[in-house]
N, C-alpha and C positions, 0 to 999 in steps of 0.2 A: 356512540355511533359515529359519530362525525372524526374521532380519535383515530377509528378502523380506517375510514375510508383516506383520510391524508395519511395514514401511514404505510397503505396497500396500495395508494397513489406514487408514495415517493420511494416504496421497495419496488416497483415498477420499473419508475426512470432510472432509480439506479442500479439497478440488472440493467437493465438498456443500455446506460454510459459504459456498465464494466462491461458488456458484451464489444460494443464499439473500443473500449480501449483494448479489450484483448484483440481485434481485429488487428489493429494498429500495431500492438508487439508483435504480432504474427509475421505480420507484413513488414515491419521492421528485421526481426529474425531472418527473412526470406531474400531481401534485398541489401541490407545492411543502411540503410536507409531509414531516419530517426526525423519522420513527420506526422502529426496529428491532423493536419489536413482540416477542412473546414468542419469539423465535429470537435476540434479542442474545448472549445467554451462548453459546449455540451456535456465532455466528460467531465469539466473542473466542476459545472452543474450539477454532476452525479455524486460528488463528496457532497455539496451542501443538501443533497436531497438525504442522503445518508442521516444524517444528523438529525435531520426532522423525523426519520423514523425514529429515532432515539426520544426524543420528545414527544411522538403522538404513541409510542410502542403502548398497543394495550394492556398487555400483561408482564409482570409485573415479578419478580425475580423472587422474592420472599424469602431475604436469606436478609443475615443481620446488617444493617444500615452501616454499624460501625466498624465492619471489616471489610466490607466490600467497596464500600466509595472511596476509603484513602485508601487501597490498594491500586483501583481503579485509577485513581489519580496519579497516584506512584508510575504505574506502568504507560497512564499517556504521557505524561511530565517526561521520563524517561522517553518514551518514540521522540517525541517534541526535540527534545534536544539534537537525539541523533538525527532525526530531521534538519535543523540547523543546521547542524555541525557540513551537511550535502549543500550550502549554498554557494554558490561560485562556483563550482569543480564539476558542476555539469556539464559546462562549457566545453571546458576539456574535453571530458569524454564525447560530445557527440559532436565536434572537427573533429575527432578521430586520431589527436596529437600522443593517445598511447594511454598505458593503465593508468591511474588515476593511483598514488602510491604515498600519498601526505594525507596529514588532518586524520578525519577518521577511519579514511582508507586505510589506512596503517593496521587496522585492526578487523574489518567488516568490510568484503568486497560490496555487498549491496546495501546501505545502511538506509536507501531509499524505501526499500522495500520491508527492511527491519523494521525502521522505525514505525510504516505504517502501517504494521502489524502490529506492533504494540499499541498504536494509538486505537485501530478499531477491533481490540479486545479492554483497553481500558475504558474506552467512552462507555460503554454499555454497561461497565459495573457501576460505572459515574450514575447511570440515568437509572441505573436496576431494573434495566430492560431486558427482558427473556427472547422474543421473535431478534429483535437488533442481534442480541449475541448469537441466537443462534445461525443468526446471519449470516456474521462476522467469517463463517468454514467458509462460506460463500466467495467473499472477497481475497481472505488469506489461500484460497486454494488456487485461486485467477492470479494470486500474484505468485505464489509458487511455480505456476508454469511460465508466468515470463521471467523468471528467475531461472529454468533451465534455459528458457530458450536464449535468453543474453549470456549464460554462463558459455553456451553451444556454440553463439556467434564469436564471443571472445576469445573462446579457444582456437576458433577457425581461423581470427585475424590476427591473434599476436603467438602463439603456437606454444612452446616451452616455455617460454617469457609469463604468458597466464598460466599455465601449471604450476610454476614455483608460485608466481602471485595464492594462488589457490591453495598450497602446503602451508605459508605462513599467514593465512588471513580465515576468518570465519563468516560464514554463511553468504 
């Protein structure tokens, strides 16, 4: 019982922080302006609420243990890194000093966005959680749309220069 209600507690706040942070990509999109504004802690507080749905998630995936957790693992280990791999080079892009074209930019215009795709489809086979994953369309589809909408402003700011970026790079 008690499982249900923090777990419909923290699928709550964290629709709430994604609703807020899609407001923010929007708004970002709209102005070219990259501020969180006094709701950031908020949104950072909708990942850790995330995870506790993974942990209270009542029901319960029922597929084999020993394929689905070290794939699970494989696939956050993998975001994690590309993760990583996006430290420092944020800076750059939001002064506005031009594409971001080193590291693992080389290969993956948003690897921000990759990675945390992969991490919140791997967590839930980690925890063999059914509601969490099926979640996950939830979060992955909120990041998909700020993935046009920054693909839309990058276009508008650096013109041809991001279409070739976009020929030689993925997702």
């Amino acid at each position: 019982m008690w499982t249900t209600i923090i777990f419909i507690i923290s699928f709550v706040f964290t629709l709430i922080s994604y609703i807020i942070h899609n407001y923010y990509h929007y708004r970002e999109y709209k102005t070219g302006k990259h501020k969180e504004g006094k709701f950031g802690k908020f949104i950072e507080l909708g990942y850790v609420t995330w995870i506790l749905m993974g942990i209270f998630d009542p029901l319960n995936l029922g597929v084999s243990y020993y394929i689905f957790v070290p794939l699970g693992l494989i696939i956050s280990v993998l975001g994690i890194i590309i993760l990583s791999k996006t430290l420092g080079k944020l800076e750059k892009l939001h002064e506005g000093r031009g594409i971001i074209k080193e590291g693992i930019y080389v290969k993956l215009r948003h690897p921000i966005y990759y990675g945390t795709i992969l991490v919140v489809i791997g967590i839930p086979l980690i925890f063999q959680t059914t509601l969490t994953l099926i979640s996950s369309a939830i979060w992955i589809s909120f990041m998909l749309v700020w993935r046009y909408w920054e693909e839309k402003s990058l276009t508008k700011k650096f013109g041809k220069e991001y279409e070739e970026y976009k020929k030689e790079t993925w997702f």
